[in-house]
Kinemage of the C-alpha trace (Angstrom):
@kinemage 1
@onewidth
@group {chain A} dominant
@subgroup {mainchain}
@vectorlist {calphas} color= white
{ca unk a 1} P -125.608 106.874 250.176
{ca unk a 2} L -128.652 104.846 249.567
{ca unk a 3} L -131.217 104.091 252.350
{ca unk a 4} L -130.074 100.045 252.803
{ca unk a 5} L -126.314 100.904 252.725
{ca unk a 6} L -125.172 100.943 256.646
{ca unk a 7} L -123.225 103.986 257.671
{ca unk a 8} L -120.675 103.539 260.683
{ca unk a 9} L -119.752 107.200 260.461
{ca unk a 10} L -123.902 107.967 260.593
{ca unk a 11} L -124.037 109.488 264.389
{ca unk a 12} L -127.635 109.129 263.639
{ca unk a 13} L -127.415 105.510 262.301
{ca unk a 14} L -129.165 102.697 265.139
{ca unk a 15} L -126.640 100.337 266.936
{ca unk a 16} L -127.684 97.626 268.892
{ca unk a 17} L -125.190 96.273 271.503
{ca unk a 18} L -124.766 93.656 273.806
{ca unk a 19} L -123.638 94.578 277.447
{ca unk a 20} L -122.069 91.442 279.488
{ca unk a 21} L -123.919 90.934 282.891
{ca unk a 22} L -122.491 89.064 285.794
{ca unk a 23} L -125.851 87.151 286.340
{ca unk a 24} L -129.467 86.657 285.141
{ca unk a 25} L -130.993 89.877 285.104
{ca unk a 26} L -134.769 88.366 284.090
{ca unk a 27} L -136.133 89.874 287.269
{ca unk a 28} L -134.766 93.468 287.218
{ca unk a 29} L -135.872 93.336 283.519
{ca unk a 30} L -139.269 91.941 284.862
{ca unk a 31} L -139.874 94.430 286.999
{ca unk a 32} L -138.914 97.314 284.593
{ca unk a 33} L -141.502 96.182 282.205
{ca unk a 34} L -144.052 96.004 285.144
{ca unk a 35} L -142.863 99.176 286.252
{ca unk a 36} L -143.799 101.251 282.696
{ca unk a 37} L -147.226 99.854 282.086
{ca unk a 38} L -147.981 100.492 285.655
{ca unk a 39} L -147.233 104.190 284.913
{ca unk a 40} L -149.148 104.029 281.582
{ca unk a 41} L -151.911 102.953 283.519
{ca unk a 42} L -152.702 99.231 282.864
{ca unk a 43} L -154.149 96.969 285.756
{ca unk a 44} L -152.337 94.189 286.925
{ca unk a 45} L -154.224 91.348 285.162
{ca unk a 46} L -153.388 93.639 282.365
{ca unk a 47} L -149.637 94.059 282.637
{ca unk a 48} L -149.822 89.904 283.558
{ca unk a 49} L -151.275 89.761 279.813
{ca unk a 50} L -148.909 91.471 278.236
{ca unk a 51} L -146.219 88.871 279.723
{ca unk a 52} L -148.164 86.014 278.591
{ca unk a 53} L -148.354 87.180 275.343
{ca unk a 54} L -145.799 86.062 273.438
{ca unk a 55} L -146.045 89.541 270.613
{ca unk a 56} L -143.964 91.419 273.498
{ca unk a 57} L -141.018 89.459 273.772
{ca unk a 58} L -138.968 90.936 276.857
{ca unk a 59} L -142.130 90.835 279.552
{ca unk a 60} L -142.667 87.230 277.557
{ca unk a 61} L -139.407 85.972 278.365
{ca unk a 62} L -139.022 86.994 282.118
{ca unk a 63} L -142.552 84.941 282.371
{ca unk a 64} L -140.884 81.679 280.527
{ca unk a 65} L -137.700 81.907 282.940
{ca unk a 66} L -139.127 82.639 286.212
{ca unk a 67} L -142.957 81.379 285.971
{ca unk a 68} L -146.106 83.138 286.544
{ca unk a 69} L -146.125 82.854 289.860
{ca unk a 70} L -142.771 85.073 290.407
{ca unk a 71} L -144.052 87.222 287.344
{ca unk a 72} L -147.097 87.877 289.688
{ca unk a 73} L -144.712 88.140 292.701
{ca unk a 74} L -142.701 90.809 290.548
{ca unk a 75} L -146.165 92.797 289.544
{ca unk a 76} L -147.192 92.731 293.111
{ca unk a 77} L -143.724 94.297 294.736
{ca unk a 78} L -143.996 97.047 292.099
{ca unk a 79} L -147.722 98.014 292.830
{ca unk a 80} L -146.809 98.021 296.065
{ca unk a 81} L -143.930 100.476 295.822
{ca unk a 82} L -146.345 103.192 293.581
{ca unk a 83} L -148.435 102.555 296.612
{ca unk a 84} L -151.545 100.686 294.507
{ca unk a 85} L -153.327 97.841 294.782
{ca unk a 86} L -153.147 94.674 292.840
{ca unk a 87} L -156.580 93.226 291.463
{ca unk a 88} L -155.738 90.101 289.315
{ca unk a 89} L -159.170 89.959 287.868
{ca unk a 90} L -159.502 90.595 284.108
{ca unk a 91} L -159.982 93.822 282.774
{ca unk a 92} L -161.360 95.921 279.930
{ca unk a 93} L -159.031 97.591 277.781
{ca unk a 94} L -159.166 101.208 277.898
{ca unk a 95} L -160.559 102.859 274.951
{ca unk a 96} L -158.276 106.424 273.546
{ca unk a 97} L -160.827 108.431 274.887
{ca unk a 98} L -160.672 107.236 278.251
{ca unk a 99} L -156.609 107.007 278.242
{ca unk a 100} L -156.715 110.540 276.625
{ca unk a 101} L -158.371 112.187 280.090
């Protein structure tokens, strides 16, 4: 079968679905998204980037529904829960070698 050609027998084959949720679930998404850079080891003023910029749609989204000031709310509970503290001023981005260590 050629490359273009969708498969539903392909168990391998990508399927997107859509789930029906009883409410709005911007902030649980929100605070996933904060949750994974935070363990990939980006700042706060970093991960508050990444949900201004509109090139990463989900983190972008939560910040157009709920404002940046419960985006930065959101950041904050989740640095607080891994224990670390939130420092909203800019920083560098890490070069490989440094994330590599």
């Amino acid at each position: 079968m050629p490359k273009d050609d969708f498969d539903f027998q392909d168990p391998f084959e990508l399927h997107g679905m859509v789930l029906p949720a009883p409410e709005d679930t911007t902030r649980e998404m929100a605070e996933c998204f904060a949750e994974e850079f935070l363990r990939l080891g980006y700042g706060s003023s970093q991960i508050l980037a990444l949900f201004r910029n509109p090139h990463y749609l989900g983190p972008n989204l939560a910040w157009e529904r709920q404002g940046e000031a419960a985006v930065r709310d959101t950041i904050a509970e989740v640095f607080a829960r891994w224990g670390k503290a939130v420092d909203w001023q800019p920083q560098p981005p890490k070069r490989m070698e440094e994330s590599a260590t």
